[in-house]
TORSEZA-702523 format. One record per atom (N, C-alpha, C, O): x, y, z; atom name; chain; residue in three letters. Coordinates in steps of 0.2 Angstrom, whole numbers. Atoms other than C-alpha are relative to their C-alpha. Layout:
N
     X     Y     Z at ch  aa
     X     Y     Z CA  A Ala
...
END
This chain:
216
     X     Y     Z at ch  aa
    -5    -4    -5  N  A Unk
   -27   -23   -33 CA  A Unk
     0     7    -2  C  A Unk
     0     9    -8  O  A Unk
     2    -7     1  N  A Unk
   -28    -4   -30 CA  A Unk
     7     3    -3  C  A Unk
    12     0     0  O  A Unk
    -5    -2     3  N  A Unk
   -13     6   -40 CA  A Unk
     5     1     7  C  A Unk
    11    -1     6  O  A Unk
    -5     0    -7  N  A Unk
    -6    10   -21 CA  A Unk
     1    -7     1  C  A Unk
     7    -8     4  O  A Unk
    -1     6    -1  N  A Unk
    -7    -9   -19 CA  A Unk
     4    -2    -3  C  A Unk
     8    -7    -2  O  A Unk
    -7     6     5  N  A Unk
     4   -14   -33 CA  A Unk
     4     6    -1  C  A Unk
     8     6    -6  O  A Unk
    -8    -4    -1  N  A Unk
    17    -1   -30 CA  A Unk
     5    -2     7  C  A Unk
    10    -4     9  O  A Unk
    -4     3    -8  N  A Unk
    19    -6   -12 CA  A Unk
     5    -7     0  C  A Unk
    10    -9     2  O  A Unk
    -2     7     1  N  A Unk
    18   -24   -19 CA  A Unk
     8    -2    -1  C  A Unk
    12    -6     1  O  A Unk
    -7     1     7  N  A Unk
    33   -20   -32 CA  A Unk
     5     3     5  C  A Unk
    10     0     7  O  A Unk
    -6    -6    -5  N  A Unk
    44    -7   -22 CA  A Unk
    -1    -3     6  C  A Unk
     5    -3     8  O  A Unk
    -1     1    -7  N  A Unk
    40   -14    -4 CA  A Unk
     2     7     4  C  A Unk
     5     8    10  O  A Unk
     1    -7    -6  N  A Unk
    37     6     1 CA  A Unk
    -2     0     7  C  A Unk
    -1    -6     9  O  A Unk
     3    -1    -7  N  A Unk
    30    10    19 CA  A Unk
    -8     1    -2  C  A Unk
   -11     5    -7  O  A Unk
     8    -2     0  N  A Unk
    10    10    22 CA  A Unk
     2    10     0  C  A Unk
     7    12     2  O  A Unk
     1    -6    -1  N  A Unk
     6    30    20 CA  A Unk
    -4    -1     5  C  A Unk
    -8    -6     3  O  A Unk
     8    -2    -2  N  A Unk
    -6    34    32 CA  A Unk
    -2     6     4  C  A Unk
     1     7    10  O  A Unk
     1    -8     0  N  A Unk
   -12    52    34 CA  A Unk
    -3     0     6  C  A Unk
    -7    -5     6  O  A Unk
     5     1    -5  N  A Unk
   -21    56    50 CA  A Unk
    -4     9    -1  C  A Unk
    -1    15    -2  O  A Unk
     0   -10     2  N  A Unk
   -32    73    47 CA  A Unk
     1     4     6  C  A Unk
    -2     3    11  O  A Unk
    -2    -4    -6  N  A Unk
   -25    86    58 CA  A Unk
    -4     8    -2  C  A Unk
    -1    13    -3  O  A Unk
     3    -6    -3  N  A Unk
   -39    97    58 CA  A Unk
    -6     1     7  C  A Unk
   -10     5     9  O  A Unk
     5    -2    -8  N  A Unk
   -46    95    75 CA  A Unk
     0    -6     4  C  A Unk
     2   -11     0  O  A Unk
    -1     6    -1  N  A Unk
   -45    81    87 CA  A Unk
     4    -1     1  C  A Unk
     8     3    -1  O  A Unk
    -6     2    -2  N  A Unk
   -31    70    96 CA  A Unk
     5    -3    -6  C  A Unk
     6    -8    -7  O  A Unk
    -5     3     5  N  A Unk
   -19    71    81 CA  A Unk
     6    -7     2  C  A Unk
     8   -12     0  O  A Unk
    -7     3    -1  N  A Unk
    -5    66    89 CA  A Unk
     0    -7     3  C  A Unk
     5   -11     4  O  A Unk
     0     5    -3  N  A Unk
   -11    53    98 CA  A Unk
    -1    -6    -2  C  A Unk
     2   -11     0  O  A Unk
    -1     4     6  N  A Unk
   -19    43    83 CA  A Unk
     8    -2    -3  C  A Unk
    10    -8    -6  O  A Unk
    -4     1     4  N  A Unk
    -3    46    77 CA  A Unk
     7    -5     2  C  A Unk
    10    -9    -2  O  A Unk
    -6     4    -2  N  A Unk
     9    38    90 CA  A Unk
    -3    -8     1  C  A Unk
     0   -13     0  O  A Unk
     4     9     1  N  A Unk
    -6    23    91 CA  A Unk
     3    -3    -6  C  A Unk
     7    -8    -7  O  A Unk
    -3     6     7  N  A Unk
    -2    19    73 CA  A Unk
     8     0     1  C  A Unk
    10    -6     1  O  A Unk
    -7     1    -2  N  A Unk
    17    21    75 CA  A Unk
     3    -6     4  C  A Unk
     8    -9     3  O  A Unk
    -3     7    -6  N  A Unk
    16     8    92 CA  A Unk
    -2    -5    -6  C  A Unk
     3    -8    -8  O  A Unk
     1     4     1  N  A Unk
     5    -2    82 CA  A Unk
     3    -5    -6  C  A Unk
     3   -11    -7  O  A Unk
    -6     2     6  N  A Unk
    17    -3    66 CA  A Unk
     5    -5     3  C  A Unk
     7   -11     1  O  A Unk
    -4     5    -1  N  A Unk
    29    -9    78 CA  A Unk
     0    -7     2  C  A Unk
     4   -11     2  O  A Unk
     3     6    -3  N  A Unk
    19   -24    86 CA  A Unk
     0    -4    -4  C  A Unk
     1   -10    -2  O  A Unk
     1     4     5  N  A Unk
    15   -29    69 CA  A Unk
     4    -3    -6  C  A Unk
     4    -7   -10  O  A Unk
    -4     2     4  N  A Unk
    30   -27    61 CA  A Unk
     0     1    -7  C  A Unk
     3    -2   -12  O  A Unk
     1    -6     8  N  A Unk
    24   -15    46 CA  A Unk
     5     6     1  C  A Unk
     7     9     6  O  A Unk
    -2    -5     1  N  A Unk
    32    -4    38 CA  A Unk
    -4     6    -2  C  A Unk
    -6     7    -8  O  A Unk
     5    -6     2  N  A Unk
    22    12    41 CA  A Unk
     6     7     1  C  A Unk
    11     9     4  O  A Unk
     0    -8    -1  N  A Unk
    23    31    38 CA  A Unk
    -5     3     2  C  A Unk
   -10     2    -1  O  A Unk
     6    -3     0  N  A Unk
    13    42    45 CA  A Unk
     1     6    -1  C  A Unk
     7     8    -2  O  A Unk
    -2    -6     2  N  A Unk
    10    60    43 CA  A Unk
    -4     4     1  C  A Unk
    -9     1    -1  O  A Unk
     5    -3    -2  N  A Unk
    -2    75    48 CA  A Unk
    -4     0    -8  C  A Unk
     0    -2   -13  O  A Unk
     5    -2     5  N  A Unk
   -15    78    34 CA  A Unk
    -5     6    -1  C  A Unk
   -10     6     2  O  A Unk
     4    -7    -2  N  A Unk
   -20    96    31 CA  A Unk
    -3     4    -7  C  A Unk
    -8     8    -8  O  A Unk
     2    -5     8  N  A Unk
   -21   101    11 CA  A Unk
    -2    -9    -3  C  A Unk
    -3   -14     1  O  A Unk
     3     4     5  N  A Unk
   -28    90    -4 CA  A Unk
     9    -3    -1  C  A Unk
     9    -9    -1  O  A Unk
    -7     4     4  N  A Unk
    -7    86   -10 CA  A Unk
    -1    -4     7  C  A Unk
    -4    -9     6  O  A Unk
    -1     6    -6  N  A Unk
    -5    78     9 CA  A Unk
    -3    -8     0  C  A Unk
     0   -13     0  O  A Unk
     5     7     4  N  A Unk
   -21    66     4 CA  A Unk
     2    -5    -4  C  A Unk
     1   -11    -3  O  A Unk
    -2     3     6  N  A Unk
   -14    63   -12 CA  A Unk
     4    -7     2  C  A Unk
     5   -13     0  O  A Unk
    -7     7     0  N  A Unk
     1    54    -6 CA  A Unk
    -3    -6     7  C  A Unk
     2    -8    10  O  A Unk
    -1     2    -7  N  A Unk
    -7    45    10 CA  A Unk
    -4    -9    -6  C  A Unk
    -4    -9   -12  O  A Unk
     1     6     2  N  A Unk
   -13    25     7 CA  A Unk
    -9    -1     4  C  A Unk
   -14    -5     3  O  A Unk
     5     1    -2  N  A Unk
   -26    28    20 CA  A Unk
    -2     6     4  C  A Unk
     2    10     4  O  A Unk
     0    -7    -8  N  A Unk
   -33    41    35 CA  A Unk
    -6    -2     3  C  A Unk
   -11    -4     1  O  A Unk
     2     2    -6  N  A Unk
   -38    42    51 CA  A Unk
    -3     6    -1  C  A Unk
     1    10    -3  O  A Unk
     5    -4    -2  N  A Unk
   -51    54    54 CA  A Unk
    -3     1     7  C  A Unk
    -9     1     8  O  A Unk
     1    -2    -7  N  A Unk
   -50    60    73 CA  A Unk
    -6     2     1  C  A Unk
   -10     2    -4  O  A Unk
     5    -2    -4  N  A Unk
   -64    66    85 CA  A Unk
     0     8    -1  C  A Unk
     5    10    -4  O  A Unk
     1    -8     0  N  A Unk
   -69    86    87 CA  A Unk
    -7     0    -1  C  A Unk
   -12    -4    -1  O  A Unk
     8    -3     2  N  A Unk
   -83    94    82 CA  A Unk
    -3     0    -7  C  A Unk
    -2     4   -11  O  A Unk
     0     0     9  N  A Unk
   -90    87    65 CA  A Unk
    -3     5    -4  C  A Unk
    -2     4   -10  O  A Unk
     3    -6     4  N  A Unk
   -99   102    59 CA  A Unk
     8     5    -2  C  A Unk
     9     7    -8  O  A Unk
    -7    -4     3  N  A Unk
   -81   111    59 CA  A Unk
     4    -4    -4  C  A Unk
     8    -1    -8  O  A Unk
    -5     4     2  N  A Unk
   -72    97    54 CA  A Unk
    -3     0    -8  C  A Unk
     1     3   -13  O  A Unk
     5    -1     6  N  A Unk
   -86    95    39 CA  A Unk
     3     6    -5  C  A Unk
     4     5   -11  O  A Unk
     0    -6     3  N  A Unk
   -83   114    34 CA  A Unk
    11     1    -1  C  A Unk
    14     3    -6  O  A Unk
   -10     1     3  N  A Unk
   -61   112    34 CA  A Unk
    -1    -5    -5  C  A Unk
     1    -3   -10  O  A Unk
    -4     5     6  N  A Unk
   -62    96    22 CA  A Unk
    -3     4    -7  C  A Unk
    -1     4   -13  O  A Unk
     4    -2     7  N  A Unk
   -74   106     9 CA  A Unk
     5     7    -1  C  A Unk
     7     8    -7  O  A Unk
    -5    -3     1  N  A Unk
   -62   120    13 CA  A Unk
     8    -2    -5  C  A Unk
    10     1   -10  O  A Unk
    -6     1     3  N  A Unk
   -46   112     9 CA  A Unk
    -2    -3    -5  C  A Unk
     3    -5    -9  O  A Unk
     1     5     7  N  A Unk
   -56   103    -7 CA  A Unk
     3    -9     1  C  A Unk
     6   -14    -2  O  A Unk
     2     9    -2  N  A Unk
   -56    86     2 CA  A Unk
    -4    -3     1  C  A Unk
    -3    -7    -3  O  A Unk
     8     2     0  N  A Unk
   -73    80     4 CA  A Unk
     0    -4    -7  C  A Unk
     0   -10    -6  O  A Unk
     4     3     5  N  A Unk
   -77    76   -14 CA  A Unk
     7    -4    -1  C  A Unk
     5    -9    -4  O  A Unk
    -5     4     2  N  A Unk
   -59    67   -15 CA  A Unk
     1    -4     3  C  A Unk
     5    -9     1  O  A Unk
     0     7    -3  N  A Unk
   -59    57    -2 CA  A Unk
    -6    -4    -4  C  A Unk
    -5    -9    -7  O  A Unk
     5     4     3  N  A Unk
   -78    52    -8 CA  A Unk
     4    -4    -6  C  A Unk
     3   -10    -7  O  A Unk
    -3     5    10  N  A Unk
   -68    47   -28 CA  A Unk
     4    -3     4  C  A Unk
     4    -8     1  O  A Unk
    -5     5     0  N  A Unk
   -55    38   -19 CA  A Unk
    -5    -7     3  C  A Unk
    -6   -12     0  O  A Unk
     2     4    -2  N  A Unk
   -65    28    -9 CA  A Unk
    -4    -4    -6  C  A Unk
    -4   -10    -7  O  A Unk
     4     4     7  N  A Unk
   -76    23   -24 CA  A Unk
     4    -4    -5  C  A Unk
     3    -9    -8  O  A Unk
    -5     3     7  N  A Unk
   -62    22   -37 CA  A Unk
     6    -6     5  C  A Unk
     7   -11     3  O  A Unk
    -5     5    -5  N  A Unk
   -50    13   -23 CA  A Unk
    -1    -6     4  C  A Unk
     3   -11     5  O  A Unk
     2     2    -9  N  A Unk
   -61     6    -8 CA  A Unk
     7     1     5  C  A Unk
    11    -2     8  O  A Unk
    -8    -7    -3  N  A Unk
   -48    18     0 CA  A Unk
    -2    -1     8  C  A Unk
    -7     2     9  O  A Unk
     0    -1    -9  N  A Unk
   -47    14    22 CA  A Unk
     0     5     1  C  A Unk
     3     9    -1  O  A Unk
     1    -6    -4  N  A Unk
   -53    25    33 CA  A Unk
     0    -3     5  C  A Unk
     0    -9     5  O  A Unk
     2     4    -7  N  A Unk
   -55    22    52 CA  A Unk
    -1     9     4  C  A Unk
     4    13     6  O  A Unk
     3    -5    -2  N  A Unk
   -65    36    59 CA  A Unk
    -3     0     7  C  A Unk
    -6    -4     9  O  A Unk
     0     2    -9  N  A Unk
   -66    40    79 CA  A Unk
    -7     6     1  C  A Unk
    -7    11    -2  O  A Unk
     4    -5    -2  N  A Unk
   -82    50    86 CA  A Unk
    -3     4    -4  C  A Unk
    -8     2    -7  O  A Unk
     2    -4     6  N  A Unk
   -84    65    75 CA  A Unk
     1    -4    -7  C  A Unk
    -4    -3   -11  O  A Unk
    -3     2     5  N  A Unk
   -76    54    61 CA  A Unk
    -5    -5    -2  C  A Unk
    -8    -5    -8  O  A Unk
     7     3     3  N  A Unk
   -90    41    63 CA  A Unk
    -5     4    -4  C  A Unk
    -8     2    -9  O  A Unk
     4    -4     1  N  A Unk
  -101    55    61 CA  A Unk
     0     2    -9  C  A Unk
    -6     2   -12  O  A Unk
     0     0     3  N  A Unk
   -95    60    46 CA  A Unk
     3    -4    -6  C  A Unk
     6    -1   -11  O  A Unk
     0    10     4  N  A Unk
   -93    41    37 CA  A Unk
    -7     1    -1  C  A Unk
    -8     1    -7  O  A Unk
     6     3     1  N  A Unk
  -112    39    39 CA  A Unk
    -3     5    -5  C  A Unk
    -2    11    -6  O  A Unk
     2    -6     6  N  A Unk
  -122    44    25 CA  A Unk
    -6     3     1  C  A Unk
   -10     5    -4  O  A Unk
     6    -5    -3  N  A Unk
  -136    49    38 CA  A Unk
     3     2     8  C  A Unk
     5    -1    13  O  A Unk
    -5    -3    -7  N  A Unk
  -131    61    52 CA  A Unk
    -5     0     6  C  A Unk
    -3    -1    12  O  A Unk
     4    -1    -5  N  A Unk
  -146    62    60 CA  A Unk
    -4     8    -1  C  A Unk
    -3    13    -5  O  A Unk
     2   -10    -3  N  A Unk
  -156    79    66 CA  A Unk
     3     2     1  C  A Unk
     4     5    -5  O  A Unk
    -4    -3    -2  N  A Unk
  -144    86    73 CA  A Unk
     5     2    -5  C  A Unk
     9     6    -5  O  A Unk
    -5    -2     8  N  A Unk
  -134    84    55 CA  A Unk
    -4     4    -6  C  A Unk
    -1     7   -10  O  A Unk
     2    -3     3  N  A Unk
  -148    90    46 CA  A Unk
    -1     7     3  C  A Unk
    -1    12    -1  O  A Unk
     1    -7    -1  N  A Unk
  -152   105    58 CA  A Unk
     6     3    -1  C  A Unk
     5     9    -3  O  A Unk
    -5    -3     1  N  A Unk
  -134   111    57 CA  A Unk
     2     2    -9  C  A Unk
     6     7   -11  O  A Unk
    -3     3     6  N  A Unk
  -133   106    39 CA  A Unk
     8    -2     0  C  A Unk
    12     2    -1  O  A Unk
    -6     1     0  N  A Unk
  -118    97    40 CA  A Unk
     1    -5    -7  C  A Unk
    -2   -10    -9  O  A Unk
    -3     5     8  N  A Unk
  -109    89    24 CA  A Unk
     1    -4     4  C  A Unk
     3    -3     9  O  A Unk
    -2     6    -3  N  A Unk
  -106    72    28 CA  A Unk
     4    -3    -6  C  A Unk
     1    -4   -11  O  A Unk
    -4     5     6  N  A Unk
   -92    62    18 CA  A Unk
    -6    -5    -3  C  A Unk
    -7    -6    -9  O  A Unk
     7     3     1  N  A Unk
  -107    50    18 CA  A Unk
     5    -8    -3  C  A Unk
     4    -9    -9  O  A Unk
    -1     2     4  N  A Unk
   -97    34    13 CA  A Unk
     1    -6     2  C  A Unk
     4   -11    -1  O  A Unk
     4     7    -4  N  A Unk
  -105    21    26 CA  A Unk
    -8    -1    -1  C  A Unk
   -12     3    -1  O  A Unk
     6     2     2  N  A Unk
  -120    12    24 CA  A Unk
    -4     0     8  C  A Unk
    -9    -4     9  O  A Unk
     4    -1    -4  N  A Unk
  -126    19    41 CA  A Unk
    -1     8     4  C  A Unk
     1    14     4  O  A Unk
     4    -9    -4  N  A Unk
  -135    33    52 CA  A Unk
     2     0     6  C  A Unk
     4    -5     8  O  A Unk
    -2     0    -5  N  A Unk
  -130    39    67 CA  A Unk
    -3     6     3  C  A Unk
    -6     9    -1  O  A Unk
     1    -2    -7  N  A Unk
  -134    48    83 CA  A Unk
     4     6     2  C  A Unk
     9     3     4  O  A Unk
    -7    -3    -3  N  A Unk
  -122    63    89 CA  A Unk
    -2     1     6  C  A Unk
    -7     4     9  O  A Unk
     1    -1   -11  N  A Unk
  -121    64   108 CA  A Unk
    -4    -2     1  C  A Unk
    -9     1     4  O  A Unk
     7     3    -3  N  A Unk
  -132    50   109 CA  A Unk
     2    -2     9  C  A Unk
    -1    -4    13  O  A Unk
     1     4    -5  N  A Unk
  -126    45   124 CA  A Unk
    -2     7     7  C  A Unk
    -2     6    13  O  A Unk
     0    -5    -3  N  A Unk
  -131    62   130 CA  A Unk
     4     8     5  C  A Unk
     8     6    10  O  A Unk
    -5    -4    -2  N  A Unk
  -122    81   137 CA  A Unk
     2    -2    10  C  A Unk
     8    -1    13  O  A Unk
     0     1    -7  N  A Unk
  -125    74   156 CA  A Unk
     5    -5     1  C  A Unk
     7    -7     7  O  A Unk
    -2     6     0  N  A Unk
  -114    59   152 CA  A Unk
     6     3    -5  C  A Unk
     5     2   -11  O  A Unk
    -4    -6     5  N  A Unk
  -100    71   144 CA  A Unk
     8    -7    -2  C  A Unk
    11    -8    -8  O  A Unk
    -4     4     3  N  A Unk
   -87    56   145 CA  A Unk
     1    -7     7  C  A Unk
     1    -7    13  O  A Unk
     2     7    -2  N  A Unk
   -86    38   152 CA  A Unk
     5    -4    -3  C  A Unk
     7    -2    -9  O  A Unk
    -2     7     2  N  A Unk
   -75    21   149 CA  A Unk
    -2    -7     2  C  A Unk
    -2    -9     8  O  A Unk
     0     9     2  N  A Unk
   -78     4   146 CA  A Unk
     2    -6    -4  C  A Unk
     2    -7   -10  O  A Unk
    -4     6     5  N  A Unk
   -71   -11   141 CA  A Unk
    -5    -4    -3  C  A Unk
   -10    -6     0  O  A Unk
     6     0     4  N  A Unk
   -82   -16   126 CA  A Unk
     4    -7    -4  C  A Unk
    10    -8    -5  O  A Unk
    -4     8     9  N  A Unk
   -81   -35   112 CA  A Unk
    -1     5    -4  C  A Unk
    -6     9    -3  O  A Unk
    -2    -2     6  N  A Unk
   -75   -29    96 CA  A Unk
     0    -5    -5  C  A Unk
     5    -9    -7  O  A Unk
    -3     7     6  N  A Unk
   -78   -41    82 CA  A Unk
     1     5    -9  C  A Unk
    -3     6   -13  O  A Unk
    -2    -3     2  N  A Unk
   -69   -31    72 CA  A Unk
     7    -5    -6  C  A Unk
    12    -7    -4  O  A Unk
    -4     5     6  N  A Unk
   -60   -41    54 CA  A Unk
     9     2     2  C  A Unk
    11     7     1  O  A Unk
   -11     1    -2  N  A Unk
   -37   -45    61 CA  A Unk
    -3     5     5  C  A Unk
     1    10     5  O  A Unk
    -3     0   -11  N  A Unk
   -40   -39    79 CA  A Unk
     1    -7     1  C  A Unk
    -1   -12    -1  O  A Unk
    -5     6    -3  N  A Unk
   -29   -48    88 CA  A Unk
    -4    -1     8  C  A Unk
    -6     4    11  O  A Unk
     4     4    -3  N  A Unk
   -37   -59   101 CA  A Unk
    -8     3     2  C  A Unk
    -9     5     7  O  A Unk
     6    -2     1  N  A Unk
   -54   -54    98 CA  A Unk
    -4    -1     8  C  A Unk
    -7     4    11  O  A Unk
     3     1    -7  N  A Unk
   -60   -63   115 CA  A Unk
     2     7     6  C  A Unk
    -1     8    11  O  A Unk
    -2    -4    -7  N  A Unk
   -52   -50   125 CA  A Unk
    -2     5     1  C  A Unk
    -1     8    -5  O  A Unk
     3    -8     1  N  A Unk
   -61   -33   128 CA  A Unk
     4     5    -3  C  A Unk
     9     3    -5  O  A Unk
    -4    -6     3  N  A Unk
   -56   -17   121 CA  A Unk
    -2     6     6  C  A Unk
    -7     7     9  O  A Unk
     5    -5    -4  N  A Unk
   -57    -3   133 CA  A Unk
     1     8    -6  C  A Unk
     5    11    -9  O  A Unk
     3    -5     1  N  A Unk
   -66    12   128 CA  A Unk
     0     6     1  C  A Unk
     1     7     7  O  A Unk
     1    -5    -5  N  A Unk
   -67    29   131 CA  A Unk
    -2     3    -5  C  A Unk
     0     3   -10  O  A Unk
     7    -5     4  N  A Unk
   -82    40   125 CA  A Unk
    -1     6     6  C  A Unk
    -3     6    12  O  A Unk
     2    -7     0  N  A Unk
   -83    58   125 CA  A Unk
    -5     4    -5  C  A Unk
    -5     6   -10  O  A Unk
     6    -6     4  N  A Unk
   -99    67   121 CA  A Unk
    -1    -5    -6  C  A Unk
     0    -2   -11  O  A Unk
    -1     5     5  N  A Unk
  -100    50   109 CA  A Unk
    -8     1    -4  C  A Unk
   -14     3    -2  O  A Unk
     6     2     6  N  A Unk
  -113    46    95 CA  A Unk
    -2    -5    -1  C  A Unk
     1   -10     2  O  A Unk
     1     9    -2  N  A Unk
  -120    29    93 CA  A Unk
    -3    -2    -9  C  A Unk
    -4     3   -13  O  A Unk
     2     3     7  N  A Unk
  -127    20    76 CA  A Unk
    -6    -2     2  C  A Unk
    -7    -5     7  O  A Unk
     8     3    -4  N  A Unk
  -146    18    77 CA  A Unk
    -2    -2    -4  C  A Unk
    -8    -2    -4  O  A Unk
     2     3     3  N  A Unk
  -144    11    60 CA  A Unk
     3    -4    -6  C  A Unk
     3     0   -12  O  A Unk
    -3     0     5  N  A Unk
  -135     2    49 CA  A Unk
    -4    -6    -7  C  A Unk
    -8   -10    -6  O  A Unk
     4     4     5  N  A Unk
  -140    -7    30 CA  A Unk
     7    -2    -5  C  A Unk
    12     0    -3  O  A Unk
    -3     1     6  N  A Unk
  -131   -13    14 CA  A Unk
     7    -4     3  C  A Unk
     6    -9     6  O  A Unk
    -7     5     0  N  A Unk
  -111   -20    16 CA  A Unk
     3     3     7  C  A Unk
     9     3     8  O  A Unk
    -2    -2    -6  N  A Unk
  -112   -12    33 CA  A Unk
    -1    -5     3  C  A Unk
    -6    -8     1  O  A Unk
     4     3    -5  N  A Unk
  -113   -22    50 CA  A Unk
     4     5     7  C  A Unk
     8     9     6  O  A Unk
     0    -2    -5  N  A Unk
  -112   -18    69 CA  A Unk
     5    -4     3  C  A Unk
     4   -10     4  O  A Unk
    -8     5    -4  N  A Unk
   -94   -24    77 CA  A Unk
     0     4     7  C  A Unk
     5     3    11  O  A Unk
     0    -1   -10  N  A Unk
   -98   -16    96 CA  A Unk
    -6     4     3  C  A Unk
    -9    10     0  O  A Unk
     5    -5    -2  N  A Unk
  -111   -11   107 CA  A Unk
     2     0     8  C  A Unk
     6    -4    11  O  A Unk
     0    -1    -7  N  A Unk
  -113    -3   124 CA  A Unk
    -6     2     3  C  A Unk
    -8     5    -2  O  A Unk
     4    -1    -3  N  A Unk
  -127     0   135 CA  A Unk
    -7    -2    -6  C  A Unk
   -11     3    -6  O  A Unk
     4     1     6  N  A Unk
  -140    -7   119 CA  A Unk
     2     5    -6  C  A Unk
    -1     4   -11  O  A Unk
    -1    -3     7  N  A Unk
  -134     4   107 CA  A Unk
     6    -3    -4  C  A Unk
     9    -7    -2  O  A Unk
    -4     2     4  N  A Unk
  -122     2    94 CA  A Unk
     7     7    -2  C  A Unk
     6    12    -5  O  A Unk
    -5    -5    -1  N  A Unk
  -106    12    95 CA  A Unk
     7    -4    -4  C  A Unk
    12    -3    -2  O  A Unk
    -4     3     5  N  A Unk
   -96     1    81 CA  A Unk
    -3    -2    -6  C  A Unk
    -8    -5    -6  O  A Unk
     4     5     5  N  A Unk
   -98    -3    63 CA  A Unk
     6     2    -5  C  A Unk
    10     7    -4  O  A Unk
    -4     0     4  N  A Unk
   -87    -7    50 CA  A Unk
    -3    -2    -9  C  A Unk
    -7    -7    -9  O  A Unk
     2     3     7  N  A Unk
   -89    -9    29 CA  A Unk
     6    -1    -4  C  A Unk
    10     4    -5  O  A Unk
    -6     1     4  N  A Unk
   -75   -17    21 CA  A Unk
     4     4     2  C  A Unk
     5     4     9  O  A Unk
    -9    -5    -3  N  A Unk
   -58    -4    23 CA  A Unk
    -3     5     4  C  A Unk
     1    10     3  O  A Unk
     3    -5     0  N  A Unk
   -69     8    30 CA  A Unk
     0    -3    10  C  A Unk
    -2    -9    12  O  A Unk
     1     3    -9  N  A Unk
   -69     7    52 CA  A Unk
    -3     7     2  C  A Unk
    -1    12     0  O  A Unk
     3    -7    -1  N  A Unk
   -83    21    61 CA  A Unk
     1    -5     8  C  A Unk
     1   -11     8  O  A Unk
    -1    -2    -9  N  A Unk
   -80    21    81 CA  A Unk
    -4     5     4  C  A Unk
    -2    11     2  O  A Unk
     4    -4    -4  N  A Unk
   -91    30    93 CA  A Unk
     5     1     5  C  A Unk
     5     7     7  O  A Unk
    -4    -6    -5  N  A Unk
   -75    31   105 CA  A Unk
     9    -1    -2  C  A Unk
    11    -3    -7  O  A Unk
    -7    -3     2  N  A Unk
   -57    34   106 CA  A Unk
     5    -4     2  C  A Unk
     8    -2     7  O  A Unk
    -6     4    -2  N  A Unk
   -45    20   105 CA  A Unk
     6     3     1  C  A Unk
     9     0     4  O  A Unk
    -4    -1     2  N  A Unk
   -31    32   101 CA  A Unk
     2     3    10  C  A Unk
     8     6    12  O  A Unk
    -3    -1    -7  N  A Unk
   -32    35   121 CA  A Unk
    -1    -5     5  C  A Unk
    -3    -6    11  O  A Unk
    -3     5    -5  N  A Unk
   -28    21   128 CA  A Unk
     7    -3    -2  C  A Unk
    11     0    -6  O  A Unk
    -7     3    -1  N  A Unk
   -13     9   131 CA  A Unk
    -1    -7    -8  C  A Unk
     4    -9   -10  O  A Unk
     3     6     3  N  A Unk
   -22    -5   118 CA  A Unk
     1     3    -7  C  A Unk
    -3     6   -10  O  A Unk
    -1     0    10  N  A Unk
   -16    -4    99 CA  A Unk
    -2    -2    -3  C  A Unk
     1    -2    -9  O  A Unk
     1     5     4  N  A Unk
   -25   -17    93 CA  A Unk
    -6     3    -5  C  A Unk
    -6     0   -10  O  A Unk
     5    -5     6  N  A Unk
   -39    -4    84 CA  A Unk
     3    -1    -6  C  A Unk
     1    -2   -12  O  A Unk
    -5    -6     4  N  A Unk
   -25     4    75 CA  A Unk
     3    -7    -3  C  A Unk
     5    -8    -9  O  A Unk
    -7     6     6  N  A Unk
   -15   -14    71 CA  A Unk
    -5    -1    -4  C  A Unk
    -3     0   -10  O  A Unk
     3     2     4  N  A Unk
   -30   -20    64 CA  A Unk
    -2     3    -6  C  A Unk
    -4     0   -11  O  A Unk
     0    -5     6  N  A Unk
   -33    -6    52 CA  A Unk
     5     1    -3  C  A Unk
     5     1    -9  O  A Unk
    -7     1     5  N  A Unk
   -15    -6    47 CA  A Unk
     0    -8    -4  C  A Unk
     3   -10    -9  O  A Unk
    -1    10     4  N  A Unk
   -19   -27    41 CA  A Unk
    -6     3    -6  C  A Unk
    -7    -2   -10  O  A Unk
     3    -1     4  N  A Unk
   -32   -18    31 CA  A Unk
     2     3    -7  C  A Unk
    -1     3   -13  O  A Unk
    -3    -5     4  N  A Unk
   -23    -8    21 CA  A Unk
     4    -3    -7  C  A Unk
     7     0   -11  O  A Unk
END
């Protein structure tokens, strides 16, 4: 059990969970996990995430969409990058990354992450794709299976919404693929660790965001 795990255990604190607010539907992530808390009947907090003290106190975060090359360049700014990477290793510390956030989880970004040189958190066992679904197809929804570890009724679709999305075209090690669309693969998850090609945090459906709070 992680140091955060047996504090919560003993105190019966609230889940932390940081959402990073440098780019991306902060706020929306934020009110998902908030409904989702209440559905499930956790005691969560949550809270924007902008400095390395923020990180410190969170239990997990959420990693919004935007543009992963900037997003990339704020965590090395703020001196996040290399401490999410120690938590995650010294922890197995949850994440659950939407879009750009997939992007930077994989610990291969693709061409398009090496021609930018983009730092990638790097702390999934798979490669991805950026704007595989291409700019002509800028945003689109669909109701997608998710077999996704504590979603709640699994059988039921999830719907979708992908903007300017990324897809996984490959995953290895304690990675697997938990959704596809059109034959690609736009889900995969590694133990506490959730990557997303699209954006549950805009929909009506909280069941992403419950099941990542049962992870926690």
């Amino acid at each position: 059990m992680s140091l955060g795990r047996l504090e919560r255990h003993i105190t019966t604190r609230p889940l932390r969970i940081g959402v990073a607010a440098l780019q991306g539907a902060v706020s929306e992530h934020a009110d998902a996990l908030r409904n989702a808390a209440d559905r499930t009947g956790l005691h969560v907090q949550v809270f924007p995430v902008r400095s390395k003290a923020d990180f410190e106190a969170t239990d997990a975060l959420v990693l919004p969409g935007g543009e992963s090359t900037t997003i990339s360049k704020l965590l090395v700014r703020f001196d996040l990058m290399e401490r999410i990477r120690t938590r995650v290793a010294d922890e197995n510390y949850p994440i659950l990354g939407t879009c750009a956030g997939m992007v930077l989880l994989a610990r291969d970004g693709g061409e398009q992450a090496a021609r930018t040189r983009t730092e990638l958190i790097g702390v999934m066992d798979i490669a991805v794709d950026r704007n595989a679904f291409g700019r002509q197809r800028e945003s689109f929804e669909r109701d997608i299976s998710l077999d996704l570890v504590g979603l709640e009724a699994p059988e039921r679709p999830v719907p979708a919404v992908f903007i300017r999305a990324p897809a996984v075209t490959r995953t290895w090690g304690d990675a697997r693929a938990i959704a596809h669309t059109e034959d690609r693969v736009v889900g995969a998850q590694e133990g506490r660790r959730i990557a997303l090609s699209f954006h549950p945090e805009l929909t009506a459906d909280t069941r992403v965001h419950e099941a990542f709070l049962k992870l926690v």
